[in-house]
C-alpha positions as CSV (number, residue, x, y, z in Angstrom):
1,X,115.3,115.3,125.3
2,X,112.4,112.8,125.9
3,X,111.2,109.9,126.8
4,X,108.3,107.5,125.4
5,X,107.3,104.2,126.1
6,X,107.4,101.9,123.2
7,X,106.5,98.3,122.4
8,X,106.9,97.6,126.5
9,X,110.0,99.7,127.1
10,X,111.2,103.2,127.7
11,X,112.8,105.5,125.2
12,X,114.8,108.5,125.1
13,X,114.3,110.3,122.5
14,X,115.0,114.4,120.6
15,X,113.7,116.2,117.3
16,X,115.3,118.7,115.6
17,X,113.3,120.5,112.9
18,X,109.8,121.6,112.3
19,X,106.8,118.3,113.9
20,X,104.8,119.6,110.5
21,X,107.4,118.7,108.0
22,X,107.7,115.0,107.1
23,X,109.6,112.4,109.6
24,X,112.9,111.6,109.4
25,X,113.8,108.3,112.2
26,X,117.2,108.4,112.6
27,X,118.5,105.0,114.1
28,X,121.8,104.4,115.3
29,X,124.4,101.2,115.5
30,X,125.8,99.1,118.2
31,X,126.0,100.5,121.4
32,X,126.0,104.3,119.6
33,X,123.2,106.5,121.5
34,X,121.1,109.3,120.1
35,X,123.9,111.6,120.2
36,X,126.7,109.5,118.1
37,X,124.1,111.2,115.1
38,X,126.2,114.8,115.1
39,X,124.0,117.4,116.2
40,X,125.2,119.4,113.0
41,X,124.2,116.5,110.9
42,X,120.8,116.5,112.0
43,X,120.1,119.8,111.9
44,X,121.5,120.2,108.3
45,X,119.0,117.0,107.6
46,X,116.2,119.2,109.3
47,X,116.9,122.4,106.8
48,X,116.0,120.2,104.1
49,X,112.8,120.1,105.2
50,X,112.5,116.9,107.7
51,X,111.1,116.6,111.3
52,X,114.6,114.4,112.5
53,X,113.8,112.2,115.1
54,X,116.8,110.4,116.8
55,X,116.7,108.0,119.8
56,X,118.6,105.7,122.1
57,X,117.9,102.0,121.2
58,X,117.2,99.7,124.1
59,X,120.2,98.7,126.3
60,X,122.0,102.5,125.2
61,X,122.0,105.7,126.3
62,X,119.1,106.4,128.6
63,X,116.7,103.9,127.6
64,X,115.6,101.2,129.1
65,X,118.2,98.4,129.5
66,X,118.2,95.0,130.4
67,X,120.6,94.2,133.2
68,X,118.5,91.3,134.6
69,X,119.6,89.6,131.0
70,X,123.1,88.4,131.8
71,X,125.5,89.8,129.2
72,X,126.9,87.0,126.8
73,X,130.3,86.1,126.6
74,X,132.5,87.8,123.8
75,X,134.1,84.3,122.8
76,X,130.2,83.1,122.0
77,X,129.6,86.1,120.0
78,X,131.7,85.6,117.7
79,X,131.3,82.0,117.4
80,X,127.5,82.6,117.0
81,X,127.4,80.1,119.6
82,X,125.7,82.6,122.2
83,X,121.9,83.2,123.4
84,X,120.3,87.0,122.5
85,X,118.1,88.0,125.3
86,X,116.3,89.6,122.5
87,X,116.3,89.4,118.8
88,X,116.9,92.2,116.4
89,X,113.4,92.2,115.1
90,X,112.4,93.4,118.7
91,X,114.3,96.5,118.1
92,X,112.9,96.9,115.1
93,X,109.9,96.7,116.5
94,X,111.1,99.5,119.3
95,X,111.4,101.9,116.0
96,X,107.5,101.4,115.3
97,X,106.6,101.7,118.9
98,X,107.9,104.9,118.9
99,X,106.4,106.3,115.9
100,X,103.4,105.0,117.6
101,X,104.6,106.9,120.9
102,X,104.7,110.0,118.5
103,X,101.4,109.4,116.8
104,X,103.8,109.0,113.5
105,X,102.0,107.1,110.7
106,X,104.8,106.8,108.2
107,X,108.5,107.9,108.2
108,X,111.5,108.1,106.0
109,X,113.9,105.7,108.1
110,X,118.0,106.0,107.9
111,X,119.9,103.6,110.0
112,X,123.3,103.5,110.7
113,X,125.7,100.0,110.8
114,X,123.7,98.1,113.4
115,X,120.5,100.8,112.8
116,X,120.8,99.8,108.9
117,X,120.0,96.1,110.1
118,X,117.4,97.4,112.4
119,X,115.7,99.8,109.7
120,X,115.9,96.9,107.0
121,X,114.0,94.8,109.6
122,X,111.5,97.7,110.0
123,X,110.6,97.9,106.6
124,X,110.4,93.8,106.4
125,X,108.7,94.0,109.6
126,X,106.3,96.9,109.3
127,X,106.1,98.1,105.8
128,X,102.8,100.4,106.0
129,X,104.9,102.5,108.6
130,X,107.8,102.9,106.1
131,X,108.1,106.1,103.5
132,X,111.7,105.2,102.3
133,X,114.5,103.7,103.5
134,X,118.6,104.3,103.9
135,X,120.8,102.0,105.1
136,X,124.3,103.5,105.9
137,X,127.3,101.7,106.4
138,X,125.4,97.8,107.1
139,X,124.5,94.6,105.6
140,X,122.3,91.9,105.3
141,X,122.9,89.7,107.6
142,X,124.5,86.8,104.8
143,X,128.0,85.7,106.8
144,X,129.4,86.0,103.5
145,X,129.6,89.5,103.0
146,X,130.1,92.9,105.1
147,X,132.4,91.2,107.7
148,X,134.9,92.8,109.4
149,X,139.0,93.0,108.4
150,X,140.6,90.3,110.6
151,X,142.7,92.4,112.8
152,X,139.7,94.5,113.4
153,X,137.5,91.3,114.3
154,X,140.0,90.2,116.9
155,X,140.4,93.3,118.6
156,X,136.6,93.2,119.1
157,X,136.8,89.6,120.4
158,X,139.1,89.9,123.0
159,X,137.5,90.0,126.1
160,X,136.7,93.3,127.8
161,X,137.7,94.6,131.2
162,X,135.0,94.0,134.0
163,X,135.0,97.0,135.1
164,X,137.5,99.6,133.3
165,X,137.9,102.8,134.7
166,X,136.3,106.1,133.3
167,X,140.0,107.0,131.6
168,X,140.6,103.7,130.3
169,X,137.1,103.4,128.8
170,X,137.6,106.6,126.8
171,X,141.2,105.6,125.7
172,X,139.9,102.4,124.4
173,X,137.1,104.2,122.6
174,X,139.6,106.6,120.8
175,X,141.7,103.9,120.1
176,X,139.0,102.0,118.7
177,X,137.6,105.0,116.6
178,X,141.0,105.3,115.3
179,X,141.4,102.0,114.1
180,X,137.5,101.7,112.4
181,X,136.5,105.4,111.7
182,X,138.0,107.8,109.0
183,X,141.6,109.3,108.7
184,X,141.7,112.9,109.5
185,X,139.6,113.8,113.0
186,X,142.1,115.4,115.9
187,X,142.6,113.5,119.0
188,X,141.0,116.5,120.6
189,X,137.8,116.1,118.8
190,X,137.9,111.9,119.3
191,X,138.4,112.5,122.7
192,X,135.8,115.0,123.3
193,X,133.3,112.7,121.8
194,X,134.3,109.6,123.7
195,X,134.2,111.5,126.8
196,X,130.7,113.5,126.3
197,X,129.4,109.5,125.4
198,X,131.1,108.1,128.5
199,X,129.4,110.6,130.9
200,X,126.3,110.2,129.3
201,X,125.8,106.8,129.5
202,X,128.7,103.5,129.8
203,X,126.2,100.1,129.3
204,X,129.1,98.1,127.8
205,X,127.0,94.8,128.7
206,X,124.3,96.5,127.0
207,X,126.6,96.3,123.7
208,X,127.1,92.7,124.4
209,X,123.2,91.8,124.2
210,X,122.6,93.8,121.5
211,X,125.6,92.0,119.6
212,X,124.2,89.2,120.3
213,X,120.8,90.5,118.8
214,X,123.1,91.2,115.8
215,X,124.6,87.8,115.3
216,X,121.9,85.6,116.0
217,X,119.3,87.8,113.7
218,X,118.4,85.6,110.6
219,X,120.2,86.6,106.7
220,X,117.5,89.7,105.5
221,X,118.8,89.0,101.8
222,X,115.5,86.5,100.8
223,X,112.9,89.3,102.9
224,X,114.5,92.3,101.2
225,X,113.5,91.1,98.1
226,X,109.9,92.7,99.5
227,X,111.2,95.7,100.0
228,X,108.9,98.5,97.9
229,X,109.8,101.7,99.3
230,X,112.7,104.0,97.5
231,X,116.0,103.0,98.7
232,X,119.6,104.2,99.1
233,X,122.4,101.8,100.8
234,X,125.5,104.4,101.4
235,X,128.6,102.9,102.7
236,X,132.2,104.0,103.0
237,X,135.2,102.4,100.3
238,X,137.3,102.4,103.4
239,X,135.1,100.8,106.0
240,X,137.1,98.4,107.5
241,X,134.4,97.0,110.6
242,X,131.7,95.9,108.0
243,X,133.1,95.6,104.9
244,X,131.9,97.3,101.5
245,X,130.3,93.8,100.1
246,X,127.9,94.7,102.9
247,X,126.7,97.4,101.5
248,X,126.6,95.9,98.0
249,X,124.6,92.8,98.8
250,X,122.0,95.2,100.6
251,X,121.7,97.1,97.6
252,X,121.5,94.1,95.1
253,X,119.1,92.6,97.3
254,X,116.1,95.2,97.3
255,X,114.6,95.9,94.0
256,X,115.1,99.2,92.3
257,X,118.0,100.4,94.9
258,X,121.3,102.8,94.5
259,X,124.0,102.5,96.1
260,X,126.6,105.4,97.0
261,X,130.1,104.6,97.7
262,X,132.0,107.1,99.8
263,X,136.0,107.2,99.2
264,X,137.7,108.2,102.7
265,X,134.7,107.0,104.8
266,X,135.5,104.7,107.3
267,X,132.8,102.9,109.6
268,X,131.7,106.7,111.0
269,X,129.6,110.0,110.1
270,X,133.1,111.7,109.2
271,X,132.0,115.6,108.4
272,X,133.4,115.6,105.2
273,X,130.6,113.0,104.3
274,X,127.9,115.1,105.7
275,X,126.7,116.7,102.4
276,X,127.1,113.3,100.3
277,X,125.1,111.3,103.3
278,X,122.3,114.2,103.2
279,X,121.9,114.7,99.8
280,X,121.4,110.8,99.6
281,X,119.1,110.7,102.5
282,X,117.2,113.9,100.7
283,X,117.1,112.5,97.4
284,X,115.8,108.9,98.4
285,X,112.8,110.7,100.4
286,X,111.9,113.5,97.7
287,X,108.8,112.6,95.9
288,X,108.3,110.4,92.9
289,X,106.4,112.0,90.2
C-alpha cells in the first residue's frame, strides 16, 4: 500500500491491475477502509481490464484522521441536530485530490453506501474528472427515501462504549454484519474480517464525524439531474440499513440511468454478488459507440 497527500490530507491508498489500463476509484462507505472492497473483487474488476484504485477515506483506516474534531454525539446524529467537522463534499473532494495525487485525469468512479454519496458528489462536484459513475447500495440524500428499518436505526443510535475492548469490538461488528449484511457468510469468515479490520485500524469516533458528514450533507436529488456520465445505481432487494427506495430515487434522479436490483443482497459485497456487481460496473464503463 501507499500513501498520497490529497486536497490537504494524507491518504492510504493500493492498485490492483495494470496503471495503463483505464481507472477504476473504488470508494468505500462509513467507517469501511480500503480493504472492506474484497481483495478477490478487485482483482476480478482488474481482469476486465481496469487499473482499480481503492483507498481509505479520511478519518478510516490509515489516513489522516481528525481527532482534534471532537466526535459528535450519537443522539445528535440521528436527530440531525449535530455539527460535521467537515462536510461530505470535502470527501468528495479527497477522491479528486487523489486522482490528482496519481496524475489521473478521468476515472470511472464506484462508491459503496456512504462512497455512493461521496462519488455522486464527485461527479456534481467535479464532473471533467468523472468517466462514469456506480453507486452501489446508497441514496440521495432526500430523508424520504433509503432510510434504514427501525430496529436497525436504533441499534445504531444507541450510544457506543467509550472505550470497548478489542473482543467486544469485533463481537459487535459481527453482530452488526449479521443483522445488515446478507444471509449465508460463516461466523468464521465474519469474524475473520472483523478481526483483520480491527487490527488494522479501530477510529470509531472517526465513524461518528463522518456520519455527521453524512447527515448534515444537503439532498443530491435537484444536482443529479446534471449528472451526464453513464450510470448504474445497484442496490440489494434485501438491504435493510439503507433501504431500496434509496437506490431507486438515485437512479430516477440522473438522466438516462439503470438500475440493478440484487435479490439476497443485504447492505454488503456478499460473493455471490460479485459477478452481477462487476458486470454492472463493466458494462456502465464500456464504451459508447
Amino acid at each position: 500500500m501507499a500513501r498520497a497527500k490529497a486536497n490537504g490530507i494524507e491518504l492510504e491508498y493500493e492498485t490492483h491491475g495494470d496503471a495503463a489500463d483505464p481507472a477504476m476509484l473504488l470508494i468505500m462507505g462509513l467507517g469501511g477502509q480500503l480493504t472492506t472492497w474484497p481483495t478477490e473483487f478487485c482483482e476480478l474488476l482488474a481482469a476486465r481490464g481496469f487499473h482499480v484504485i481503492r483507498f481509505d477515506n479520511r478519518d478510516s483506516g490509515l489516513s489522516t484522521t481528525f481527532d482534534d474534531e471532537p466526535a459528535p454525539p450519537i443522539a445528535e446524529l440521528f436527530a440531525r441536530t449535530a455539527t460535521a467537522p467537515y462536510p461530505l463534499s470535502a470527501m468528495s473532494d479527497d477522491a479528486a485530490g487523489l486522482l490528482d495525487a496519481l496524475d489521473i485525469e478521468k476515472a470511472h468512479i464506484a462508491g459503496a453506501s456512504m462512497g455512493g454519496m461521496i462519488a455522486q458528489q464527485l461527479v456534481i462536484d467535479h464532473p471533467e474528472r468523472v468517466l462514469s459513475l456506480v453507486s452501489i447500495m446508497s441514496t440521495t440524500g432526500d430523508p424520504s427515501v433509503g432510510q434504514a428499518r427501525p430496529d436497525i436505526a436504533a441499534v445504531l443510535a444507541a450510544p457506543m462504549p467509550a472505550a470497548p475492548t478489542r473482543e467486544a469490538a469485533i463481537a459487535g461488528a459481527v453482530a452488526m454484519q449479521r443483522f445488515i449484511g446478507s444471509t449465508g457468510a460463516s461466523e468464521e469468515t465474519l469474524r475473520a474480517a472483523a478481526s483483520a479490520s480491527y487490527d488494522r485500524s479501530h477510529q470509531p469516533a472517526g465513524l461518528a464525524r463522518q456520519l455527521a458528514a453524512i447527515v448534515t450533507a444537503p439532498d443530491r436529488t435537484a444536482a443529479l439531474a446534471s449528472v451526464r456520465v453513464p450510470t448504474t445505481i445497484v442496490h440489494g432487494e434485501a438491504d435493510p440499513l439503507v433501504n431500496i427506495s434509496g437506490g431507486r430515487a438515485t437512479a430516477a434522479a440522473i438522466p438516462g440511468a439503470t438500475f440493478v436490483g440484487i435479490p439476497d443482497m443485504g447492505h454488503d459485497l456478499p460473493p455471490h454478488a460479485y459477478p452481477t456487481i462487476i458486470d454492472a460496473i463493466a458494462t456502465n464503463a464500456a464504451p459508447r459507440p
